[in-house]
Backbone as CSV, one residue per row, in Angstrom:
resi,resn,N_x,N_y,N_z,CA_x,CA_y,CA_z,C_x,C_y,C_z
1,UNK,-137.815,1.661,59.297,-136.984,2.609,60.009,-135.590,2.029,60.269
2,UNK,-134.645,3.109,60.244,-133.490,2.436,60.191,-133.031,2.731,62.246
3,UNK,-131.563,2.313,62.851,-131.640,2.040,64.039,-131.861,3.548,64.737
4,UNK,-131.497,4.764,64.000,-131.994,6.041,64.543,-133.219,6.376,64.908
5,UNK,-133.918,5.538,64.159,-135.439,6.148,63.349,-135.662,7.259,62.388
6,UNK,-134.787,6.892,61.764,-134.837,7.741,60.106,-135.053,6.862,59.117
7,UNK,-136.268,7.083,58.390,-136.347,6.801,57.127,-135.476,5.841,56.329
8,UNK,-135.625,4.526,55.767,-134.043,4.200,55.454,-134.161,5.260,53.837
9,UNK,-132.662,5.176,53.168,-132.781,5.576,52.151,-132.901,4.696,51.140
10,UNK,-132.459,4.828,49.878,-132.163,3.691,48.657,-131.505,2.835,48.999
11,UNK,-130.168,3.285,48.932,-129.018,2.380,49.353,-129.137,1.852,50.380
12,UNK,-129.865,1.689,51.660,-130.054,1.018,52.483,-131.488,0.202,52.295
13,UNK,-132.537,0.466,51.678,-133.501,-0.417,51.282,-132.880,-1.310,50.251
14,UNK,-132.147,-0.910,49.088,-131.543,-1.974,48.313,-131.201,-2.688,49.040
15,UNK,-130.271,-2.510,49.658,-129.293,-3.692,51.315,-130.398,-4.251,51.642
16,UNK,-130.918,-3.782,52.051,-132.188,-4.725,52.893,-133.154,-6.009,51.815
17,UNK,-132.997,-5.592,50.865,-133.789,-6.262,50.075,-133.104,-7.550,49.494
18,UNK,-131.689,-6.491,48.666,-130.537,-7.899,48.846,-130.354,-8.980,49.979
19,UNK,-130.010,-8.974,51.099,-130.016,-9.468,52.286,-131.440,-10.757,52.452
20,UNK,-132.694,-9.842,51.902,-133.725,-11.043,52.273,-133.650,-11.825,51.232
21,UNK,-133.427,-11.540,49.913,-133.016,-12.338,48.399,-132.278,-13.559,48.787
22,UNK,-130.851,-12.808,49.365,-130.184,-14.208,49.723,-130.984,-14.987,50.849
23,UNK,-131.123,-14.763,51.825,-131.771,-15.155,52.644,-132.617,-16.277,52.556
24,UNK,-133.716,-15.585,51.820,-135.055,-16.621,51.252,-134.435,-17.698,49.920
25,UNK,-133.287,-17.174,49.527,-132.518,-18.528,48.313,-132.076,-19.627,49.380
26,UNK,-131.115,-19.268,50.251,-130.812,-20.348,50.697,-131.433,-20.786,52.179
27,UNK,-132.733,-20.574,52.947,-133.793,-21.115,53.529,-134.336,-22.124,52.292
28,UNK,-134.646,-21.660,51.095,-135.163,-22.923,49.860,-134.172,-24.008,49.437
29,UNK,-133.269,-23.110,49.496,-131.685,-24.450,49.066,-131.498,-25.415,50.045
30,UNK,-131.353,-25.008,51.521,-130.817,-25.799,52.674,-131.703,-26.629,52.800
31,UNK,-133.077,-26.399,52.568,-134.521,-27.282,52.946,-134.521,-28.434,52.212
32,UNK,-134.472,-27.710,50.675,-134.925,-28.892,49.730,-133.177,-29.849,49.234
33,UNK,-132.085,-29.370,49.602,-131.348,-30.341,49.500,-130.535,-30.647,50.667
34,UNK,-130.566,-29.856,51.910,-129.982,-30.051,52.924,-128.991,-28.990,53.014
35,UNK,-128.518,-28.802,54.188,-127.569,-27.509,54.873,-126.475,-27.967,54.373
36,UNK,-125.827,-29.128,54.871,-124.345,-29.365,54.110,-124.021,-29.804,52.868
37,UNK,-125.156,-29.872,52.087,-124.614,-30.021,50.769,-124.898,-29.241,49.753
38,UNK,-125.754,-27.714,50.469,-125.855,-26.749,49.388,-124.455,-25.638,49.846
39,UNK,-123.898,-25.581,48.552,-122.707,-24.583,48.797,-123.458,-23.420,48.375
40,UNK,-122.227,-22.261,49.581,-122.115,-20.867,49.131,-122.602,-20.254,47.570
41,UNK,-121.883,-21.119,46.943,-121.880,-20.672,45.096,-123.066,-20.449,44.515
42,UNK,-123.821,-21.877,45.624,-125.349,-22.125,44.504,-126.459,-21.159,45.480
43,UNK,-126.172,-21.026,46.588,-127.113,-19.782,47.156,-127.094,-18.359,46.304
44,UNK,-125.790,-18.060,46.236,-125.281,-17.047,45.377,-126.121,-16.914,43.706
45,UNK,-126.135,-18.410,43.367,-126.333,-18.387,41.859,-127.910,-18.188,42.184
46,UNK,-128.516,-18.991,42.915,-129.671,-18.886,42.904,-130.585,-17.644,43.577
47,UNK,-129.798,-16.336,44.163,-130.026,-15.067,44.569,-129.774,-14.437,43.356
48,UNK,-128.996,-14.332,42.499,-128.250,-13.497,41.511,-127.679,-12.437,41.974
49,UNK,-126.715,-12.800,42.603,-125.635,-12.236,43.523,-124.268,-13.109,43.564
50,UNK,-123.371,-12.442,43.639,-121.912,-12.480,43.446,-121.834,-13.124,44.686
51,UNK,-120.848,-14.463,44.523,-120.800,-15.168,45.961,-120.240,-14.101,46.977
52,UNK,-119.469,-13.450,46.364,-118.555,-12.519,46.979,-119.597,-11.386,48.382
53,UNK,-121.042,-11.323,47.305,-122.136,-10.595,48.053,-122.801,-11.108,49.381
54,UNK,-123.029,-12.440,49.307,-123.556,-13.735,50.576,-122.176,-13.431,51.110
55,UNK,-121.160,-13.368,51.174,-120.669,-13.499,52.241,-120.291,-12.337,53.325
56,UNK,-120.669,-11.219,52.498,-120.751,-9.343,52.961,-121.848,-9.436,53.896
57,UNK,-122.915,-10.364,53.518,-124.035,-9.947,54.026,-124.198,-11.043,55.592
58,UNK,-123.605,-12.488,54.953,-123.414,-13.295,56.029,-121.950,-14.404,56.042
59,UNK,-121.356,-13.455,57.080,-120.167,-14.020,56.981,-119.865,-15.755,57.433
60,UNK,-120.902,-16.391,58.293,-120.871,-17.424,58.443,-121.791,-18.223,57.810
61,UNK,-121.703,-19.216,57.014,-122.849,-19.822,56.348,-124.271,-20.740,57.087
62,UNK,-123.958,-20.980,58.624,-125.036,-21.288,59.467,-126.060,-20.305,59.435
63,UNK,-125.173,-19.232,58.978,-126.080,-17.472,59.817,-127.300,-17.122,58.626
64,UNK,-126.920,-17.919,57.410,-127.858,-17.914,56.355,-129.033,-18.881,56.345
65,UNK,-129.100,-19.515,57.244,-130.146,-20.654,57.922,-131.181,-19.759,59.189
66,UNK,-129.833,-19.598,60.203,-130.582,-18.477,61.142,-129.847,-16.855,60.546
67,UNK,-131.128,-16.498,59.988,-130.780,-15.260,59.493,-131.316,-14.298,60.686
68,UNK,-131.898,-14.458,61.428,-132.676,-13.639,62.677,-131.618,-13.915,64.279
69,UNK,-130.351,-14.261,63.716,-129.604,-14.453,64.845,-129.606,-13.641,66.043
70,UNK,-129.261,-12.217,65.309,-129.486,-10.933,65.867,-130.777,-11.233,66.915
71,UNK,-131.735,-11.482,66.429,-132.819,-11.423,67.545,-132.858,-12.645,68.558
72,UNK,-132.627,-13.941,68.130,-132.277,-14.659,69.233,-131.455,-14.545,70.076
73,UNK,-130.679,-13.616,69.913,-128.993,-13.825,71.142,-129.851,-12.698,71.581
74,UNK,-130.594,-11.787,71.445,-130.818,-10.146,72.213,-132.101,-10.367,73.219
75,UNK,-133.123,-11.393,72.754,-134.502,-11.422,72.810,-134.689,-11.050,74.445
76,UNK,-134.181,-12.170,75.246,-134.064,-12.403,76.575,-133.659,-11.121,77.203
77,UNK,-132.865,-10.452,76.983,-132.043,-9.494,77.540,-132.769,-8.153,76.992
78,UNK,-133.382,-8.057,75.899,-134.209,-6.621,75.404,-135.706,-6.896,76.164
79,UNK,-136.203,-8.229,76.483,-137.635,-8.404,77.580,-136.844,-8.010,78.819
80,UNK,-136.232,-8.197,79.468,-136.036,-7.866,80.621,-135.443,-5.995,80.638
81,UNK,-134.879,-5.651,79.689,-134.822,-4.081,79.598,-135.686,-3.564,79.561
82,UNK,-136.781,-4.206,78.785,-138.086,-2.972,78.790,-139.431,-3.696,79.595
83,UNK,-138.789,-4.397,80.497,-139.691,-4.365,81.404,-140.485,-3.653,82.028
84,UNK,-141.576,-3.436,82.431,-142.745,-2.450,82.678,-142.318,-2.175,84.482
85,UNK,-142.734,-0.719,84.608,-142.125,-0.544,86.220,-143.041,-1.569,86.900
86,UNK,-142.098,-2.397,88.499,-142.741,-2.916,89.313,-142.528,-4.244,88.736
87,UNK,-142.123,-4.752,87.570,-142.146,-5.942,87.483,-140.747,-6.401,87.669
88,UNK,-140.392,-8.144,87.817,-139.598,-8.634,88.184,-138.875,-8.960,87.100
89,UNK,-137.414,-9.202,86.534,-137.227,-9.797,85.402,-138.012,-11.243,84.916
90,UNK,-137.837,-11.890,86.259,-138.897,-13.145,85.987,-140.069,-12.909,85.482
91,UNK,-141.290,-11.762,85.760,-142.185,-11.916,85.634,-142.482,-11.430,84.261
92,UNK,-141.246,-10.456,83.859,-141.179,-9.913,82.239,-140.992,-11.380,81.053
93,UNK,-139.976,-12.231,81.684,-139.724,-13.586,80.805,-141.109,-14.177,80.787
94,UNK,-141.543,-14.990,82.149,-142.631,-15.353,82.181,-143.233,-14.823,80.747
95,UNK,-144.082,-13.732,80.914,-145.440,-12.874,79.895,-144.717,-13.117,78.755
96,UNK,-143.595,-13.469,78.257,-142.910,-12.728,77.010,-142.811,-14.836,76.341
97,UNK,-142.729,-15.497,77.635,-142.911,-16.732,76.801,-143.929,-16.940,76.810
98,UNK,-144.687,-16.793,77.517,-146.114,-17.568,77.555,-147.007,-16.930,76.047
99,UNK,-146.595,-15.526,75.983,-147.304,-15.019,75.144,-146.587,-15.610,73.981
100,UNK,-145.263,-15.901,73.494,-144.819,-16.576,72.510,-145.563,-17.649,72.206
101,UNK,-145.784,-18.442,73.196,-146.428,-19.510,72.867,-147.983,-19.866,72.633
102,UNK,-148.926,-18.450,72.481,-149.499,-18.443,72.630,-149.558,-17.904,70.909
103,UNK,-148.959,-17.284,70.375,-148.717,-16.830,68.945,-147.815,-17.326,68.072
104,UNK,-147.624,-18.577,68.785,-146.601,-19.308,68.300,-145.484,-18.629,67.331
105,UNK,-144.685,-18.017,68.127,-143.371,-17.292,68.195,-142.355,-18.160,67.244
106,UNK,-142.062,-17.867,66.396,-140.748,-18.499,65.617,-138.927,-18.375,66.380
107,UNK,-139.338,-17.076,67.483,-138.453,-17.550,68.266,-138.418,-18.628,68.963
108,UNK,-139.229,-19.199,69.416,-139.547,-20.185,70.329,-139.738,-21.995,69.694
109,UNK,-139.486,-21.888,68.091,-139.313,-22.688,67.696,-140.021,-22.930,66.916
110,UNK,-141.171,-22.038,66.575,-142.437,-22.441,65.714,-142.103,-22.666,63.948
111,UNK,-141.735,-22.693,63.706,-140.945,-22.277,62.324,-141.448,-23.836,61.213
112,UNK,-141.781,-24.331,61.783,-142.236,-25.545,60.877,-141.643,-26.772,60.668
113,UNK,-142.300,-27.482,60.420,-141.372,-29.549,60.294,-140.321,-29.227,59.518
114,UNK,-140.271,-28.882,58.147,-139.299,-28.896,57.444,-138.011,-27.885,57.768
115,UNK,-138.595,-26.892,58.254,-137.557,-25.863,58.769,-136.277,-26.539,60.728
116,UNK,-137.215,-27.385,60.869,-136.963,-28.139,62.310,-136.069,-29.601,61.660
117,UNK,-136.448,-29.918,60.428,-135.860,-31.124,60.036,-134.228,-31.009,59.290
118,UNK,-134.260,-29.940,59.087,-133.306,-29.474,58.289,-132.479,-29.010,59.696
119,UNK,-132.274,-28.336,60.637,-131.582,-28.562,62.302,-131.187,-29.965,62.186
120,UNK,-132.234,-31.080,62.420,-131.843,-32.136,62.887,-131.048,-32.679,62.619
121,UNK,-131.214,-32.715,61.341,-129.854,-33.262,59.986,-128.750,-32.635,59.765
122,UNK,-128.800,-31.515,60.735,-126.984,-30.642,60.370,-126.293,-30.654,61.934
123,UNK,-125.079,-31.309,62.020,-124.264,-31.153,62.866,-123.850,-29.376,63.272
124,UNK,-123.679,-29.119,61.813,-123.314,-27.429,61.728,-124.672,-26.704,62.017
125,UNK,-125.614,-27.138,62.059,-126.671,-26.115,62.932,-126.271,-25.997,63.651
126,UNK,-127.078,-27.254,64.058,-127.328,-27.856,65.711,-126.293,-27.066,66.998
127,UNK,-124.552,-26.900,66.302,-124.005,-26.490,67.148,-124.690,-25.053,66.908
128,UNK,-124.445,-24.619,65.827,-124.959,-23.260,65.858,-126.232,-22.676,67.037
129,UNK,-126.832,-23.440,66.072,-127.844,-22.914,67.728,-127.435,-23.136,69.408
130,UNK,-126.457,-23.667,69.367,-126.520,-24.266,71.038,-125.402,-22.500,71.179
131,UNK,-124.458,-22.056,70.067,-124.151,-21.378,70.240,-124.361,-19.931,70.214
132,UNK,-125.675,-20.119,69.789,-127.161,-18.617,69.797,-127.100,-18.434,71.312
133,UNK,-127.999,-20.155,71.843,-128.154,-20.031,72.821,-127.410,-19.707,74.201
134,UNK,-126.231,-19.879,74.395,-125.022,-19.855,74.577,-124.637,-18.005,75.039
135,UNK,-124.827,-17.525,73.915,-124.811,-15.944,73.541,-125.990,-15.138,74.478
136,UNK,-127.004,-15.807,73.497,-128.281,-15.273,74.263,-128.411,-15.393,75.972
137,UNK,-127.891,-16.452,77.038,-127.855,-15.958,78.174,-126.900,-15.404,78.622
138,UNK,-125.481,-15.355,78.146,-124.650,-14.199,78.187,-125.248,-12.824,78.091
139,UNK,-126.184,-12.899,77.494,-126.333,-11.009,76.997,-127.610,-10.798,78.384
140,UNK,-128.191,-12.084,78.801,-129.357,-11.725,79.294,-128.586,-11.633,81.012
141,UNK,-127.506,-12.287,81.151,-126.747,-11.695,82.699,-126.341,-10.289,82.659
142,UNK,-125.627,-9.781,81.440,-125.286,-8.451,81.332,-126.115,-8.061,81.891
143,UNK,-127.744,-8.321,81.219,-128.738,-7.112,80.901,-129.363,-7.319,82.795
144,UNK,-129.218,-8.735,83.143,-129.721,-8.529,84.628,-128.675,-7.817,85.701
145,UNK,-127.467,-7.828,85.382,-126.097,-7.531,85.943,-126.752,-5.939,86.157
146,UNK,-127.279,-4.683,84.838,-127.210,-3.710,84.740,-128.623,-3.233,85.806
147,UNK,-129.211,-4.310,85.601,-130.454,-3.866,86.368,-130.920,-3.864,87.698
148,UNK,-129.264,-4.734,88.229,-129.276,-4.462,89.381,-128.037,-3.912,90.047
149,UNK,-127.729,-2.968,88.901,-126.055,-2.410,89.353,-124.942,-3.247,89.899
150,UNK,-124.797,-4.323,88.620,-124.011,-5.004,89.628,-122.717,-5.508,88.468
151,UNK,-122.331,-3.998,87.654,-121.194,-3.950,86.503,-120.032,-3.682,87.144
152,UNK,-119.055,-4.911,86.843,-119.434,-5.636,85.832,-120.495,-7.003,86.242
153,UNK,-120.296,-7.840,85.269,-121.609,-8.890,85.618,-120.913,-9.872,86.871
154,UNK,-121.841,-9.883,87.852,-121.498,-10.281,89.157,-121.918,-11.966,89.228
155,UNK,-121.619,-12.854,90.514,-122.138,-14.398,89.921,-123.661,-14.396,90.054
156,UNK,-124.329,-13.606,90.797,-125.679,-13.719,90.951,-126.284,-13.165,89.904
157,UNK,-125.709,-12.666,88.871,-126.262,-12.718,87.958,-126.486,-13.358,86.523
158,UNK,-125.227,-13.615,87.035,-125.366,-15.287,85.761,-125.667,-16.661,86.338
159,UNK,-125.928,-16.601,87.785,-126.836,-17.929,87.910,-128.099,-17.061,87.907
160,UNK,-128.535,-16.468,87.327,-130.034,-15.645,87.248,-130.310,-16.495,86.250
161,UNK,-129.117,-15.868,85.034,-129.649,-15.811,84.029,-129.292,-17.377,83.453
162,UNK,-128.373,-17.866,84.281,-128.747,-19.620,83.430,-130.329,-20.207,84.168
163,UNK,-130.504,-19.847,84.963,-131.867,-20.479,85.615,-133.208,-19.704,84.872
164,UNK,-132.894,-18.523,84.217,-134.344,-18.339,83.736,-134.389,-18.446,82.636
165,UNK,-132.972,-18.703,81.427,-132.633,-19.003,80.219,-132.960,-20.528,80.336
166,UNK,-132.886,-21.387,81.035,-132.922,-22.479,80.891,-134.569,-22.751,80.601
167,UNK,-135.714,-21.918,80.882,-136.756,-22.319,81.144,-137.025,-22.020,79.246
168,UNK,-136.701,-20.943,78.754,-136.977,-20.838,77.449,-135.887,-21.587,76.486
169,UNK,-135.037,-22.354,76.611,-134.185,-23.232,76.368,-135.223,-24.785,75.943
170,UNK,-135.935,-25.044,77.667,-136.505,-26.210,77.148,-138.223,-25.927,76.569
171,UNK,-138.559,-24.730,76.772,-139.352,-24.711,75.865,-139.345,-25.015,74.665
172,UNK,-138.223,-24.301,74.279,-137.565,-24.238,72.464,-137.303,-25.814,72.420
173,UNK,-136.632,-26.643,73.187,-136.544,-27.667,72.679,-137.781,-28.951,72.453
174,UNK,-138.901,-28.335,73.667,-139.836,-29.272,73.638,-140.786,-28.900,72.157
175,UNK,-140.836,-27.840,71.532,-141.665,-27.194,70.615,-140.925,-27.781,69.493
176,UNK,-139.397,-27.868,69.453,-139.021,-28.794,67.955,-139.097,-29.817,68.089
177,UNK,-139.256,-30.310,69.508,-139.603,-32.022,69.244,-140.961,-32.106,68.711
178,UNK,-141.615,-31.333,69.529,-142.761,-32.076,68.825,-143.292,-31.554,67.497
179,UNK,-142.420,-30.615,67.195,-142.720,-30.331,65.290,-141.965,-31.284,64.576
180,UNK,-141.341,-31.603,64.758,-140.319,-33.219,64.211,-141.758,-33.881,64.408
181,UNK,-142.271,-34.409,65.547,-142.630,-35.416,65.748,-144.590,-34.723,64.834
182,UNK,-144.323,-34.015,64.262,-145.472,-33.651,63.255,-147.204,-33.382,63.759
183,UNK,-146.482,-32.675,65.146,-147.685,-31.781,65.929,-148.043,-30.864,65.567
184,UNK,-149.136,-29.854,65.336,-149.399,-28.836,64.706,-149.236,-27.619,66.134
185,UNK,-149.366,-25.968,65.731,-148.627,-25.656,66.542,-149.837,-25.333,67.672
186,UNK,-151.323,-25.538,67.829,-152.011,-24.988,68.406,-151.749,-26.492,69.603
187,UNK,-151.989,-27.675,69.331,-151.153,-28.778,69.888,-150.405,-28.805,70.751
188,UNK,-149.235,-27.860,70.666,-148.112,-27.832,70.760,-147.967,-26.815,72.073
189,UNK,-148.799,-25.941,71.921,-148.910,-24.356,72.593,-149.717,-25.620,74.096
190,UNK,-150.820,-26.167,73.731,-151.448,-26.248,74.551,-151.045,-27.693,75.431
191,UNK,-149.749,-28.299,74.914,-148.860,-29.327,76.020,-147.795,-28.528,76.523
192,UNK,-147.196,-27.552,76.020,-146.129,-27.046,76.542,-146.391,-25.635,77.386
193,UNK,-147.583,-25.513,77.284,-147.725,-24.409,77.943,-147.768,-24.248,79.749
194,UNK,-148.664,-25.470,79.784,-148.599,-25.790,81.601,-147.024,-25.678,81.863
195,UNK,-146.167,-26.719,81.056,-145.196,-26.978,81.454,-144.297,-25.336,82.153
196,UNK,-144.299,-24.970,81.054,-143.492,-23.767,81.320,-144.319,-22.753,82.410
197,UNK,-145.456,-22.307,82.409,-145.803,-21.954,83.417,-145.042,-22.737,85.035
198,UNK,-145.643,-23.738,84.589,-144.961,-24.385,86.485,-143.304,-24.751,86.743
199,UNK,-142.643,-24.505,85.131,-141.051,-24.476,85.714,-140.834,-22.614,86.118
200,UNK,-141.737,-21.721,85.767,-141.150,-20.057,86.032,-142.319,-19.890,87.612
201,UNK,-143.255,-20.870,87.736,-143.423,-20.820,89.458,-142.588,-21.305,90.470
202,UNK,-141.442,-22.579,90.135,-140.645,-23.306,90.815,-139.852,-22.335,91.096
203,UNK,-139.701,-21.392,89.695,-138.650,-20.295,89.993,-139.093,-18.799,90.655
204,UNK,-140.221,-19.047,91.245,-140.651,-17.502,91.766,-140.290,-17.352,93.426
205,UNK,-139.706,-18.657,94.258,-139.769,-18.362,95.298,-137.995,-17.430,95.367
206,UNK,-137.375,-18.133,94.516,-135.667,-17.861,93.937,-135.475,-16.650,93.374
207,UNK,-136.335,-16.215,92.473,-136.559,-15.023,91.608,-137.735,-14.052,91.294
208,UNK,-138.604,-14.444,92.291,-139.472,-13.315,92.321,-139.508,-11.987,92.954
209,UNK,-138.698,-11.535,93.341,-138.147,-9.975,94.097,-136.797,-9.656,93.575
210,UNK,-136.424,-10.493,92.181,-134.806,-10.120,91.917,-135.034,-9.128,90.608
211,UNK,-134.679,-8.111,90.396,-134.229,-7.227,89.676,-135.930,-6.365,89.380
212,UNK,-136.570,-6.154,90.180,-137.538,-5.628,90.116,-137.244,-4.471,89.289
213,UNK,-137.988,-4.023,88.955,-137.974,-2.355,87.862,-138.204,-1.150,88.348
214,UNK,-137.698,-0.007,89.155,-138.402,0.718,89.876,-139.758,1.301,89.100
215,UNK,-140.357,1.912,89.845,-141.695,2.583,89.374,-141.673,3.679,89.162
């Protein structure tokens, strides 16, 4: 479905298909020779697509690594929009990581050693992501700003949202350490999981009655 909910057509399934072509070329390129030393050209050559096309589709060449950018900068801020009536934004994050980690969420970092090793080794990720992340609690103060009428975004709502972004921040970071460090992900779910539970209780006496949902 396209963002109306209509049907896509040709020309927009072609797009879509192009888009994952390149996509899945250079996720194989960046892996097996590294992020900074596969150029634009050879993603291109190895999609069979006109360089000219990779760059229509992704104008920054990090964004062809994180091709799901879109969903990391929104994630935080679309759980707390469709929060269920009566609940707290906290208590929407809470369910929405725990359950990540429980299905080991590729938002949350699950994505694999080699996909985590290939981050480690790029300066030009690495910032990249800090600048997902960066985005992503920007969008998630908006989205608490709106939910408690408080547009434009007021300070209590961006110390909301660095204090409950921070909790899925070090999740994400404790889940690539220990996929670097060549933990498998059921492992992984079941050391980091206490953790994060008892940093979003530290935060329930602070944020448990803030942006409730009416009913």
């Amino acid at each position: 479905m396209t963002e109306t909910g209509t049907p896509p057509n040709l020309r927009e399934l072609n797009k879509r298909r192009t888009r994952e072509a390149i996509s899945h070329a250079a996720t194989r390129l960046f892996i097996e020779r590294g992020f900074d030393r596969t150029t634009i050209a050879e993603v291109a050559a190895a999609a069979g697509v006109a360089k000219m096309t990779v760059t229509n589709h992704f104008p920054r060449k990090e964004d062809l690594f994180f091709d799901i950018h879109e969903e990391l900068v929104g994630r935080l801020a679309r759980t707390v929009t469709e929060r269920e009536p009566g609940e707290s934004a906290l208590a929407a994050l809470r369910r929405d990581c725990l359950t990540g980690l429980d299905r080991h969420d590729p938002w949350l970092g699950f994505s694999g050693a080699d996909f985590a090793r290939t981050i480690a080794d790029s300066p030009a990720l690495g910032a990249r992501l800090r600048e997902l992340n960066e985005q992503a609690e920007a969008a998630l103060a908006e989205a608490l700003a709106d939910a408690v009428h408080a547009i434009p975004v007021d300070f209590e709502s961006r110390v909301a949202a660095a204090l409950l972004a921070a909790v899925d921040r070090a999740v994400s970071t404790e889940v690539f350490r220990r996929t670097l460090a060549g933990e498998d992900h059921a492992a992984i779910t079941a050391a980091v999981r206490p953790w994060a539970t008892q940093a979003f209780d530290r935060l329930e006496g602070a944020l448990g009655n803030y942006a409730v949902r009416e009913g």
